[in-house]
C-alpha positions as CSV (number, residue, x, y, z in Angstrom):
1,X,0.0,0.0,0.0
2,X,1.2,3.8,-1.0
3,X,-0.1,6.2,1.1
4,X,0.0,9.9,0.4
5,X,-0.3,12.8,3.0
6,X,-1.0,16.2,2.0
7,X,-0.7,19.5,4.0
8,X,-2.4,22.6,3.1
9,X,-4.0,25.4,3.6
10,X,-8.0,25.8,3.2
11,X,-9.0,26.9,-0.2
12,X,-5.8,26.0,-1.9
13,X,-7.5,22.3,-2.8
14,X,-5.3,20.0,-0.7
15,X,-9.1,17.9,-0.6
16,X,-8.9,17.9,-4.3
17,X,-5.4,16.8,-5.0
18,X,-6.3,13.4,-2.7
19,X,-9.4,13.0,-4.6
20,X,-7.9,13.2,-7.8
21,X,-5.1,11.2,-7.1
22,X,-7.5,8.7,-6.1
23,X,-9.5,8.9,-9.4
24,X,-5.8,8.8,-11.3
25,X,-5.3,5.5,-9.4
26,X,-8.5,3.9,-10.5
27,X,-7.5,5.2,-13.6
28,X,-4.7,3.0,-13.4
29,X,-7.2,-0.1,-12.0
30,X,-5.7,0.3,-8.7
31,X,-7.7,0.6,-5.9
32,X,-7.7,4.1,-3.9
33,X,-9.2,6.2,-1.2
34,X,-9.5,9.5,-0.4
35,X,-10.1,11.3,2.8
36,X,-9.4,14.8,4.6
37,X,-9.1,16.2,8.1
38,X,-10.0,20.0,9.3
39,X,-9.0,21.7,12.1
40,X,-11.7,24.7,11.5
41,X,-12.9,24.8,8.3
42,X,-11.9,28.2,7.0
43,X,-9.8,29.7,4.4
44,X,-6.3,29.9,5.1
45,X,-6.7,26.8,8.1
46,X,-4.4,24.3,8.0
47,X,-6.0,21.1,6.0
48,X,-4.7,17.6,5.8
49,X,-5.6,15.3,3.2
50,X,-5.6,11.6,2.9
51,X,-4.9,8.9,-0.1
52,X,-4.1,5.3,0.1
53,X,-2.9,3.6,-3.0
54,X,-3.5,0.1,-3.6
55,X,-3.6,-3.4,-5.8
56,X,-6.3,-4.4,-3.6
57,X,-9.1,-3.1,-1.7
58,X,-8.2,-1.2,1.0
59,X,-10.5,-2.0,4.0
60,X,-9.6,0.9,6.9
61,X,-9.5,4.5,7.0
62,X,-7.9,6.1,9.7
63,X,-5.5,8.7,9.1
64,X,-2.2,7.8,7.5
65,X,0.7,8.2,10.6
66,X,3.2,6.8,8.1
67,X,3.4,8.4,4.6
68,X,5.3,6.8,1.7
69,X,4.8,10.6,0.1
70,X,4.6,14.1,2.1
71,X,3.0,16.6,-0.1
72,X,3.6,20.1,1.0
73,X,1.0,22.7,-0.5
74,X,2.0,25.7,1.7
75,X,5.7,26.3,3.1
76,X,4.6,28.3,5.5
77,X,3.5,25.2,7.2
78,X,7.3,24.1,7.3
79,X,7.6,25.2,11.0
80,X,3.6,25.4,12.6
81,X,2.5,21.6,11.6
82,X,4.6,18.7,12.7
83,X,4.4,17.8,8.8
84,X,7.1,15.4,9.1
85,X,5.7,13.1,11.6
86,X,6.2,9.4,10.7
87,X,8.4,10.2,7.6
88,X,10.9,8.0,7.0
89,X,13.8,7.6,5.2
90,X,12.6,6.6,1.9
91,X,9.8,9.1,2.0
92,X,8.9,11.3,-1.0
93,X,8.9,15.0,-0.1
94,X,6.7,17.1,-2.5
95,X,7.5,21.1,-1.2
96,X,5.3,23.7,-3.1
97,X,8.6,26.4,-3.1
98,X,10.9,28.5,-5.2
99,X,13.5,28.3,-2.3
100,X,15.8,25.9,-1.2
101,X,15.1,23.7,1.3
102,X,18.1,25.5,3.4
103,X,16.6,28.3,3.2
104,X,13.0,27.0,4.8
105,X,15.4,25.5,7.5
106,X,14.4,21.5,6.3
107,X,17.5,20.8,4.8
108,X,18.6,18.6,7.6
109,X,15.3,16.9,7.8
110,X,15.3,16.5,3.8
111,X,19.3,15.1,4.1
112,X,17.8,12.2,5.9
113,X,15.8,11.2,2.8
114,X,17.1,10.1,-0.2
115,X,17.8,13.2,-2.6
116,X,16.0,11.4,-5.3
117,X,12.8,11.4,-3.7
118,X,12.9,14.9,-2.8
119,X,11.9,17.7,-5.2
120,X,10.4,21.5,-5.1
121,X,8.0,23.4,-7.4
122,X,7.2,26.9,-7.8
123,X,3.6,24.9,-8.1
124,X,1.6,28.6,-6.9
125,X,3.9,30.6,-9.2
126,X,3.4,27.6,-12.0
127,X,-0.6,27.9,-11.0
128,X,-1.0,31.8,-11.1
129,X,1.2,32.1,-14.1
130,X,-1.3,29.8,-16.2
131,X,-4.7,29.4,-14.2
132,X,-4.8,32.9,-12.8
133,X,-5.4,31.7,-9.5
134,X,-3.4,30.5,-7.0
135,X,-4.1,27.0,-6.2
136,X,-1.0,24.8,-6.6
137,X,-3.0,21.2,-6.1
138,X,-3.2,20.0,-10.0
139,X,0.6,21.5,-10.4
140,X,1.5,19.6,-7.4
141,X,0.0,16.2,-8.7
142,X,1.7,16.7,-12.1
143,X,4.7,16.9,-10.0
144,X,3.9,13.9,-8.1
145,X,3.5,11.4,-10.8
146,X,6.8,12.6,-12.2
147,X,8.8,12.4,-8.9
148,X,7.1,8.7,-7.5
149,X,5.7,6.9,-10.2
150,X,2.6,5.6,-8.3
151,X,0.3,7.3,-10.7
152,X,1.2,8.3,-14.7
153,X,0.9,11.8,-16.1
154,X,-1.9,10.0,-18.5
155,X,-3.7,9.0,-15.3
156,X,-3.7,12.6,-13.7
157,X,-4.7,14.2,-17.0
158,X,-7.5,12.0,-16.9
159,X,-8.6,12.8,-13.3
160,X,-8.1,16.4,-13.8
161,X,-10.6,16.0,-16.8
162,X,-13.1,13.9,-14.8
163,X,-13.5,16.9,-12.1
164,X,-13.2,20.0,-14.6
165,X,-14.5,20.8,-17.6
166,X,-13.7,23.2,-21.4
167,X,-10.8,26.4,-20.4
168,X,-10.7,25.4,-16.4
169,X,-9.4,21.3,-17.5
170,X,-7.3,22.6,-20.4
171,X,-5.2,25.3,-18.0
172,X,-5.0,22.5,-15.2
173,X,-3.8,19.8,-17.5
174,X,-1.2,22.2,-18.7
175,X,0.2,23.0,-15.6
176,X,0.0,19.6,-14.3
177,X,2.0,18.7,-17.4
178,X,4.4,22.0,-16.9
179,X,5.2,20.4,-13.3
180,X,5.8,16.8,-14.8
181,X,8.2,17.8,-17.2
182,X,10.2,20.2,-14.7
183,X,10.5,17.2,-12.4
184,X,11.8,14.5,-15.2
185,X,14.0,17.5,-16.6
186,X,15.2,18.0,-13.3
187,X,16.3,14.5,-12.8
188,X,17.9,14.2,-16.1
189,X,22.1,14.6,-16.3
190,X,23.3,16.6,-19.0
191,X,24.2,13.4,-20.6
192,X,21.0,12.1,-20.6
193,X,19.5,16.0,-22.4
């Protein structure tokens, strides 16, 4: 079983991401689930979000102590949550940043995870750049398929279009697909380009 974490803020569609990257799974005839948990449900609240990944049916649904994948919509999380609680040391880390991970002070938390399943995205810059609006999720999942595999770009272009529809799908499939290829291109050597 794969199971995904997400940290957010209210409003920037940490709920969506999960349920989307539960419909990308069954996408992929995998079985998934999707689930959140408010504090108080209000814009700008931290939000945590759910998603369990598997070949079979997946039976309980308490919340996941022990993520295979931290997704981090807001930084500014970084030091109010205990975001990294039950991360281990093969753990994806997802950050939603244009800085370093010095410079948000994680960079000793990040060191104890292999640097190939750690990445950053600009996903709010990526998201108000091409949607307008600043809501990182559907940048964020783009990224997500690149950096663990679980789910394929296909698969989160399909969920994207399942939940929107006409100019709103196009712009998130786009970014989604912007994020993807920064990731890949990111873990490509020059030899490889």
């Amino acid at each position: 079983m794969f199971n995904v974490r997400i940290h957010g803020r209210g409003g920037q569609g940490a709920v969506t991401a999960a349920e989307m990257l539960s419909v990308a799974a069954f996408g992929m005839g995998l079985h998934a689930q999707a689930f959140p948990t408010f504090g108080s449900e209000r814009t700008g609240a931290p939000v945590v979000a759910f998603c369990r990944i598997h070949d079979r049916p997946i039976t309980f649904h308490e919340p996941i102590a022990e993520p295979d994948a931290l997704v981090i919509q807001d930084a500014t999380l970084l030091h109010q949550v205990k975001l990294f609680e039950g991360a281990g040391p093969r753990t994806y880390l997802l950050v939603n940043t244009s800085s370093s991970l010095a410079h948000l002070g994680i960079d000793g938390l990040a060191g104890q995870l292999d640097p190939a399943r750690v990445a950053t995205l600009p996903a709010t810059e990526l998201a108000r750049d091409r949607l307008h609006r600043p809501l990182p999720n559907t940048a964020l999942l783009g990224a997500f398929a690149a950096l663990t595999g679980i789910v394929s770009l296909d698969a989160v272009v399909q969920a994207i279009t399942a939940r929107f529809s006409g100019a709103v799908a196009d712009a998130n499939v786009d970014v989604a697909t912007v994020a993807y290829h920064r990731i890949i291109d990111r873990d490509r050597s020059p030899a490889d380009a």
